[in-house]
KEBA-942969 format. One record per residue (C-alpha): chain; x, y, z; residue in one letter. Coordinates in pm, 1 decimal. Example, Ala and Ser with C-alpha at 12.3 -4.5 7.8 and 13.67 -1.06 7.14 Angstrom:
<sites>
SITE cadena       c1       c2       c3 residuo
SITE      A   1230.0   -450.0    780.0       A
SITE      A   1367.0   -106.0    714.0       S
</sites>
This chain:
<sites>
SITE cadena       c1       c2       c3 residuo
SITE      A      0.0      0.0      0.0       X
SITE      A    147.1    333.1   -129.2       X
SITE      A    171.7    648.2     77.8       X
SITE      A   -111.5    808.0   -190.9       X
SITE      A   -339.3    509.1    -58.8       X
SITE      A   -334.2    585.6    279.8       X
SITE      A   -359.7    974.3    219.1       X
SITE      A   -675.6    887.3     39.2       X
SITE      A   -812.7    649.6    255.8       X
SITE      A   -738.1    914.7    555.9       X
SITE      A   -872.3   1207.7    358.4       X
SITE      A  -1237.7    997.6    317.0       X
SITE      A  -1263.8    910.2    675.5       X
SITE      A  -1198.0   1290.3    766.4       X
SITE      A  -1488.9   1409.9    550.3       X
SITE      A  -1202.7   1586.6    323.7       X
SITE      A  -1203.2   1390.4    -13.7       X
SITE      A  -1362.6   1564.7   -285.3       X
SITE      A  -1611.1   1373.5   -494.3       X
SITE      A  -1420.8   1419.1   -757.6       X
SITE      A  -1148.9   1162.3   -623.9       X
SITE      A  -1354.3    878.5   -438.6       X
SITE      A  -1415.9    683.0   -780.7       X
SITE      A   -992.2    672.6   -785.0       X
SITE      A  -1028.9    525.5   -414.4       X
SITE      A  -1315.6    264.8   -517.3       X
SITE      A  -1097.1    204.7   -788.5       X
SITE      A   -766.2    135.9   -541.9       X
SITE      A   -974.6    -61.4   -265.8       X
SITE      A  -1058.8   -297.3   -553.0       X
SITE      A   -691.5   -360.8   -618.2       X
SITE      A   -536.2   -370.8   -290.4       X
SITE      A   -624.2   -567.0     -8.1       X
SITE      A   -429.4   -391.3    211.5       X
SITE      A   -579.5    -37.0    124.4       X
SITE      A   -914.3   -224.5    287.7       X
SITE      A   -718.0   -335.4    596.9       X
SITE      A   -622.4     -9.4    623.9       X
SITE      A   -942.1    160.3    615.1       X
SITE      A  -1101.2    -74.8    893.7       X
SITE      A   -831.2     15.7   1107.9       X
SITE      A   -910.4    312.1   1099.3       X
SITE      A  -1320.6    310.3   1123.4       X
SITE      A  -1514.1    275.9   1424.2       X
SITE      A  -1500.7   -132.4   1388.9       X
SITE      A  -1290.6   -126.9   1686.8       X
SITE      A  -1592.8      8.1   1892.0       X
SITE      A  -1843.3   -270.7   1759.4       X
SITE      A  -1514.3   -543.3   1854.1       X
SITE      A  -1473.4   -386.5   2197.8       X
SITE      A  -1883.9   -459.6   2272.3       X
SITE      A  -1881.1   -744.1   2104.1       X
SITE      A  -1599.2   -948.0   2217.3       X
SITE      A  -1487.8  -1052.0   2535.8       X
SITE      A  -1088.8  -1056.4   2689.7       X
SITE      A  -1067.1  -1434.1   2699.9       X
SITE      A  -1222.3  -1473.5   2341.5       X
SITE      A   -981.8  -1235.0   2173.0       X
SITE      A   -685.4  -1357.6   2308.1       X
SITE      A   -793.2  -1739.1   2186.8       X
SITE      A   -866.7  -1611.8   1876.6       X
SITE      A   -543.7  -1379.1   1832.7       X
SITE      A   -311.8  -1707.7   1879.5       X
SITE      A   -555.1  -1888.1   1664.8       X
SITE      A   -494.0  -1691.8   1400.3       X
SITE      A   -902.9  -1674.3   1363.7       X
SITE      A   -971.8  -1339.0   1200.8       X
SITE      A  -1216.2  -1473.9    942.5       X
SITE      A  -1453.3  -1645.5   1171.5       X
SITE      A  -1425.2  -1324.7   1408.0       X
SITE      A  -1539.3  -1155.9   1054.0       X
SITE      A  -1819.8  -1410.8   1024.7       X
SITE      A  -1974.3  -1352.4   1348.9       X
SITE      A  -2015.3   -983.5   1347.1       X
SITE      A  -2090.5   -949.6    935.4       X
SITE      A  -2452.9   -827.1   1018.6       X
SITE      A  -2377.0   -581.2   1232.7       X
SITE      A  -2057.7   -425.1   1017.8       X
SITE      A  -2222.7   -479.7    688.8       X
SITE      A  -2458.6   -201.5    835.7       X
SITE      A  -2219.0     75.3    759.1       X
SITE      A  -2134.7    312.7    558.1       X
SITE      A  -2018.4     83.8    161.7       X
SITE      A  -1641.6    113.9    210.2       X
SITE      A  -1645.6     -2.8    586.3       X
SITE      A  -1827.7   -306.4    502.7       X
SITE      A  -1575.2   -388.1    207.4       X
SITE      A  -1290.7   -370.0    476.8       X
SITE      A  -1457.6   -554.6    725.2       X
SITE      A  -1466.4   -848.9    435.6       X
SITE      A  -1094.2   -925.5    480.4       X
SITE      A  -1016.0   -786.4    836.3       X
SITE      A   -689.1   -980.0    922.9       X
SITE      A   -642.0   -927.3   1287.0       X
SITE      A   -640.8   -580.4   1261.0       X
SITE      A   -920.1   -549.7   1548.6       X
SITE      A   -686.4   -473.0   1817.5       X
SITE      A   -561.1   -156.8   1605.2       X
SITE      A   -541.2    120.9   1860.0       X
SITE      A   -811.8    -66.8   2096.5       X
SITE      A   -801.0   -106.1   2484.7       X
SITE      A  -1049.7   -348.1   2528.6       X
SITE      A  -1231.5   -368.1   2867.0       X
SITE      A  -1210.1   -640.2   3111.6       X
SITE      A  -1455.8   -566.7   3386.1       X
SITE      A  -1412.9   -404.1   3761.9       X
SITE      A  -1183.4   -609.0   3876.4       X
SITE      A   -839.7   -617.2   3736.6       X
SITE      A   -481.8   -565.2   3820.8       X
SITE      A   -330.8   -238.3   3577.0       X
SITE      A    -12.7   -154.9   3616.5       X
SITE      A    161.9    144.0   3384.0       X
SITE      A    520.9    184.7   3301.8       X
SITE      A    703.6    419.9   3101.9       X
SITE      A    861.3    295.0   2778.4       X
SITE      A   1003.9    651.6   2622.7       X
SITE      A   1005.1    992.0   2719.2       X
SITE      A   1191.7   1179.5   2478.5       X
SITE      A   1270.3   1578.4   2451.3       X
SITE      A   1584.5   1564.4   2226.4       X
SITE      A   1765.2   1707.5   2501.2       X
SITE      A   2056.6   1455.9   2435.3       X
SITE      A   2175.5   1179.8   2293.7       X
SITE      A   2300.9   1173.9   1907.9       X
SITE      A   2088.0   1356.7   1635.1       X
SITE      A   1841.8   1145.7   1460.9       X
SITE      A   1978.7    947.0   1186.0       X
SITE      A   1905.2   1011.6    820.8       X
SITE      A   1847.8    656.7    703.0       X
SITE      A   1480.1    605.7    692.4       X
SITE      A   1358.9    322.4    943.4       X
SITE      A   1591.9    258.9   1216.2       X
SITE      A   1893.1      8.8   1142.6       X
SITE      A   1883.3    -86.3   1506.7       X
SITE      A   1675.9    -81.7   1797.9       X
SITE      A   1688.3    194.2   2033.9       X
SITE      A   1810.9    501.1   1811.9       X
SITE      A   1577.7    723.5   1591.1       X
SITE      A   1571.7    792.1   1227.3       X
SITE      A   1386.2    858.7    988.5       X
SITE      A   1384.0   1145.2    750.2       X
SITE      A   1593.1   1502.2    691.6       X
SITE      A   1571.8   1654.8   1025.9       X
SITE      A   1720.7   1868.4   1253.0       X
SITE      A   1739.9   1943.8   1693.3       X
SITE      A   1759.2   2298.7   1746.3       X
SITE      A   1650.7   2556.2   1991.7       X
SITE      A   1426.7   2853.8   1973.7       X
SITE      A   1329.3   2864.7   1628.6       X
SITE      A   1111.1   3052.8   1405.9       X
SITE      A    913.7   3203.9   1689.4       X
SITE      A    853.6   2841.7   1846.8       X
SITE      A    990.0   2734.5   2185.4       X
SITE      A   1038.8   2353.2   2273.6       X
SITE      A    765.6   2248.4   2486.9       X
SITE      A    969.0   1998.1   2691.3       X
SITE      A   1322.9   2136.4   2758.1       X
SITE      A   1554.7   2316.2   2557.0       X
SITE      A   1551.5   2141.3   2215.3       X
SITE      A   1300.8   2006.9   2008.6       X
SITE      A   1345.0   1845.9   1654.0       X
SITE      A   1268.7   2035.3   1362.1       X
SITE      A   1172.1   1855.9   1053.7       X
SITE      A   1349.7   1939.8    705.0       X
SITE      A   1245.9   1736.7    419.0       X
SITE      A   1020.2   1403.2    355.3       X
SITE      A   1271.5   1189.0    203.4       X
SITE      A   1610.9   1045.3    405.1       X
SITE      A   1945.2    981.1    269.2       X
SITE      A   2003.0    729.6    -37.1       X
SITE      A   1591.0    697.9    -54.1       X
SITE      A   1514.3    546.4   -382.2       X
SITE      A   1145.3    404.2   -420.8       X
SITE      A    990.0    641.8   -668.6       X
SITE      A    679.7    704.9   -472.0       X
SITE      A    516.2   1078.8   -378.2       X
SITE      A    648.4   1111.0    -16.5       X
SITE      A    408.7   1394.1    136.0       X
SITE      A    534.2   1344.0    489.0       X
SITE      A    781.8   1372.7    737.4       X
SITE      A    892.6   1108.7    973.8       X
SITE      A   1082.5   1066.6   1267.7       X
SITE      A   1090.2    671.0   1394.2       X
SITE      A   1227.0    457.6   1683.8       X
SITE      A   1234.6     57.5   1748.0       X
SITE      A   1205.7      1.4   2094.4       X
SITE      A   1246.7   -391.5   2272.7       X
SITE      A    889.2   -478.7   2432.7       X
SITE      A   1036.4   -850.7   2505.9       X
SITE      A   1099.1   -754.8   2889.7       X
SITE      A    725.4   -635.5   2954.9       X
SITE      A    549.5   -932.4   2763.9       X
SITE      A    734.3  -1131.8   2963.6       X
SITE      A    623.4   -926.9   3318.9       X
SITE      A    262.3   -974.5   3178.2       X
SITE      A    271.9  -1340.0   3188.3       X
SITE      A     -5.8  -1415.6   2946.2       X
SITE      A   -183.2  -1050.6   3045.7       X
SITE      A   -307.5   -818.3   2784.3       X
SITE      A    -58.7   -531.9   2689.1       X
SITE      A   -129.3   -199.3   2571.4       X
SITE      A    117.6     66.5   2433.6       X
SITE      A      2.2    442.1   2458.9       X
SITE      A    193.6    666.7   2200.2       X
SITE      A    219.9   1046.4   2221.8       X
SITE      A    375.5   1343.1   2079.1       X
SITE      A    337.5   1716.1   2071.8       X
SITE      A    307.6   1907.7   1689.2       X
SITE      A    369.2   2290.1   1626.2       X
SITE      A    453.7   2510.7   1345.6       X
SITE      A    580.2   2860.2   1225.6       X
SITE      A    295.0   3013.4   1035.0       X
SITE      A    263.1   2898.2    692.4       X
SITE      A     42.6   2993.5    397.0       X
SITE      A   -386.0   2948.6    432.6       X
SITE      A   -377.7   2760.5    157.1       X
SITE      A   -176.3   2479.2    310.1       X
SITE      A   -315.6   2193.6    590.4       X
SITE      A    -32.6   1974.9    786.5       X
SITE      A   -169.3   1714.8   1032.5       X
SITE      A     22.7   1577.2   1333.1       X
SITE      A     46.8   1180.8   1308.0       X
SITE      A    159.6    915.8   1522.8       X
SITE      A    205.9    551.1   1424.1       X
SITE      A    270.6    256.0   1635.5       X
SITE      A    390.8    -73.2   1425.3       X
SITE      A    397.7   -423.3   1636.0       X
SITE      A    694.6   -665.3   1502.5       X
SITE      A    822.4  -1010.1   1577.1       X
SITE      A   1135.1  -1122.4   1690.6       X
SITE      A   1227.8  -1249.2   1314.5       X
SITE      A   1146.8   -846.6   1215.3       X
SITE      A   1456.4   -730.2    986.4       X
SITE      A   1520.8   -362.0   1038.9       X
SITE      A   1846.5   -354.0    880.8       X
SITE      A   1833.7   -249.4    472.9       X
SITE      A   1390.7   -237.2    561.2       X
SITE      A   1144.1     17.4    457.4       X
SITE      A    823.4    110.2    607.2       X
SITE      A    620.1    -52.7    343.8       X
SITE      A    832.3   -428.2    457.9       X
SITE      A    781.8   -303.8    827.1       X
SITE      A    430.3   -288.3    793.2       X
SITE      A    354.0   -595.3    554.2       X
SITE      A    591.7   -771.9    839.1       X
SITE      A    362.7   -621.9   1134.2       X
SITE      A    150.1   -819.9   1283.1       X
SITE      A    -56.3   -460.8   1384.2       X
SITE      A    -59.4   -153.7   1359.4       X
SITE      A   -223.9    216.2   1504.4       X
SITE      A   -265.4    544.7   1330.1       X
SITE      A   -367.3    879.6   1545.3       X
SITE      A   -358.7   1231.9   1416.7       X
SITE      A   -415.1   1628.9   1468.6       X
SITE      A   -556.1   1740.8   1196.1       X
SITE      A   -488.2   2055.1   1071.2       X
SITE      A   -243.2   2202.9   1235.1       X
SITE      A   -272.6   2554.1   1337.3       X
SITE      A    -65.9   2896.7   1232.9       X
SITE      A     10.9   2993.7   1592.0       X
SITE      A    351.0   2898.5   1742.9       X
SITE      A    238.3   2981.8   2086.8       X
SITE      A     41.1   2667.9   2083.9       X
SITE      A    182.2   2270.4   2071.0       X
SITE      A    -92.5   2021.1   1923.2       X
SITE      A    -96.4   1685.0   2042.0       X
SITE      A   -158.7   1334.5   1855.1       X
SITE      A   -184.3    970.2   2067.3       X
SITE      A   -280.5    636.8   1948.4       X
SITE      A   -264.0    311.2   2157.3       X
SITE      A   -206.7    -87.0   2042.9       X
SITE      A   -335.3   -413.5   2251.1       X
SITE      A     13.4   -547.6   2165.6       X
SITE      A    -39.1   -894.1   2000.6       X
SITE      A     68.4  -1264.7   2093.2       X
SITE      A    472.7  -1280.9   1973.9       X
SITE      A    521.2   -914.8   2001.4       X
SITE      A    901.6   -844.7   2027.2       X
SITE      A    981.7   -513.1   1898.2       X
SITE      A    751.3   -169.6   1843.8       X
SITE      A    855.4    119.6   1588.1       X
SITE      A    737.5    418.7   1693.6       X
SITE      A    676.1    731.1   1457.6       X
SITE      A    604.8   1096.6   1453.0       X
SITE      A    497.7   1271.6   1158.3       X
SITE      A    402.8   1550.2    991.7       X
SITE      A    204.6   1485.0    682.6       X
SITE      A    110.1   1723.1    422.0       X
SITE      A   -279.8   1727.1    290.2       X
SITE      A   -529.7   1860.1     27.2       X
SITE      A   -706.6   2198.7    106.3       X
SITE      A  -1078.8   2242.7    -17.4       X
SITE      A  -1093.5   2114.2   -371.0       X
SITE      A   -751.3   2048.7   -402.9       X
SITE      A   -636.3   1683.6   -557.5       X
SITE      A   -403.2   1468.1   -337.3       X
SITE      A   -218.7   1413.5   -724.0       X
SITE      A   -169.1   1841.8   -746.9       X
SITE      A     62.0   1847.3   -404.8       X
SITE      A    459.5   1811.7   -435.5       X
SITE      A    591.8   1463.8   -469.2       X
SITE      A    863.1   1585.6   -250.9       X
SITE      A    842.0   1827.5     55.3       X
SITE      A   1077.9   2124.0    216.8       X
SITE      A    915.4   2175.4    552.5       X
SITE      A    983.3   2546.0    628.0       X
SITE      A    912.7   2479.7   1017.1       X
SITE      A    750.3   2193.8   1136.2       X
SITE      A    891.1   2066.1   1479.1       X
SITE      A    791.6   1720.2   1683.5       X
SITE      A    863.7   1726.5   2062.5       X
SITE      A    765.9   1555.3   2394.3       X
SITE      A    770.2   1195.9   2252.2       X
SITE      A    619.5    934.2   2507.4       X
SITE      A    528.2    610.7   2513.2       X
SITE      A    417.4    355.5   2825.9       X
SITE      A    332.7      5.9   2814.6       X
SITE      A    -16.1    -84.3   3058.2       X
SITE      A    -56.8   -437.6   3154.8       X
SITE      A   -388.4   -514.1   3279.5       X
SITE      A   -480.1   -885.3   3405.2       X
SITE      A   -795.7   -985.5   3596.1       X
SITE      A   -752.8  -1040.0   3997.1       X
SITE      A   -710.7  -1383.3   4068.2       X
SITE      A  -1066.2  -1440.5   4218.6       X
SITE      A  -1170.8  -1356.7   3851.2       X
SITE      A   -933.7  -1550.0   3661.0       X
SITE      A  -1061.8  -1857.8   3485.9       X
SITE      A   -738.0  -2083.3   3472.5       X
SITE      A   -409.5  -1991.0   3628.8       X
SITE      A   -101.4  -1863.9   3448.3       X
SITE      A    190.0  -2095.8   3424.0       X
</sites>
């Protein structure tokens, strides 16, 4: 799935996709599975799975690998949406737990930990090389950590990172790239293994500002959260093999960042971390859209960002498990 696809498919579910253009999305959800997965990720089908599927029944059918009989059971009640939901929820793959936290009753044992809290106030610069060749550094696209800049102060400390371009060094797919990202591979191995069995759920956060730019531009703020395996190969990878590798994935956004640099927008999304979950990537965008009647196809196919800055990364990890008088079968 192309960049385009999801800018389409993001553009529909915001209300913002002229008429003119949803017979080229029909035309793209036809083609590409994974445009479809997309889209139900990102409709309210994770409010009709949260109602309509218990803790114990989602984690049997999560190892099971049943998605399609999950699909089965609630077709009447999805197929009662709008057209293009009900042509996603056709070949949902296990993308229910998509930025879900699913509840599990009164009684239950939560306990919250902090995973990153990052200001850029040290460390090495991010790198330049796309997604992360290793775990536990950030990279991503032509960026910058600077100071006071363009009339906007860091909201967290001293420095915040300023995004320059939306392409990174030696990038070579010959794809539109509208946005810019910033992205980090963190080790989740230690916390499944705390849970014991327990359900998991990442929270990911970050703060979006900008120096004034023209009316006739719209930015959003965007904030992805990718779940890998331990057999995930980040060396030489790109986020299109990250995300065909996932085995979920999140999407939350501001959208439309405003003119004032007084005022730091925030984006969060959160995962229900899946069975075999080894590694996250975390990512902070900014992501250039259509304004009015504009066409997706008019914008650059390469972006200059003339001051677009990402600060106050965070991310925490929230097991919850039910109190043992609650628990149907003890944990080995």
């Amino acid at each position: 799935m192309t960049d385009s696809e999801r800018q389409l498919v993001d553009l529909y579910l915001d209300g913002a996709l002229p008429e003119s253009e949803h017979a080229l999305l029909f035309q793209r959800l036809e083609t590409d599975p994974e445009a479809l997965v997309y889209l139900a990720s990102r409709t309210q089908l994770k409010v009709d799975l949260r109602r309509s599927f218990k803790r114990r029944k989602l984690q049997q059918m999560a190892v099971a690998g049943a998605a399609t009989n999950m699909a089965r059971q609630t077709r009447t009640r999805w197929f009662s949406w709008r057209p293009l939901t009900a042509a996603a929820a056709g070949i949902m793959v296990g993308m229910f737990c998509t930025s879900v936290v699913f509840g599990f009753g009164a009684r239950s044992v939560e306990k919250v930990m902090s995973l990153l809290q990052e200001s850029f106030e040290s460390g090495p610069a991010p790198l330049v090389a796309g997604v992360p060749p290793l775990a536990e550094q950030w990279s991503g696209d032509y960026s910058e950590i600077v100071l006071d800049h363009e009339g906007v102060k860091p909201k967290d400390g001293n420095k915040m990172a300023r995004l320059l371009r939306s392409d990174f060094e030696g990038r070579t797919v010959p794809l539109p790239s509208r946005q810019g990202d910033l992205m980090r591979v963190v080790d989740v191995r230690p916390f499944q293994s705390e849970a014991n069995g327990a359900d998991v759920v990442l929270t990911l956060s970050a703060l979006f500002n900008a120096a004034p730019f023209p009316g006739a531009e719209r930015y959003d703020g965007m904030v992805t959260i990718y779940a890998l395996g331990a057999d995930t190969e980040l060396g030489g990878a790109t986020e299109d093999s990250v995300k065909e590798d996932a085995l979920a994935f999140s999407v939350g956004r501001f959208p439309s960042l405003d003119r004032d640099p007084a005022t730091w927008q925030p984006a969060s999304t959160r995962l229900l971390l899946p069975a075999g979950t080894a590694f996250v990537m975390l990512k902070a965008s900014v992501c250039r859209l259509p304004v009015g009647s504009e066409s997706l196809s008019s914008l650059p196919d390469s972006l200059t960002f003339t001051g677009h800055f990402i600060d106050d990364v965070r991310a925490s990890i929230r097991i919850r498990e039910a109190a043992h008088e609650h628990r149907t079968k003890e944990l080995p």
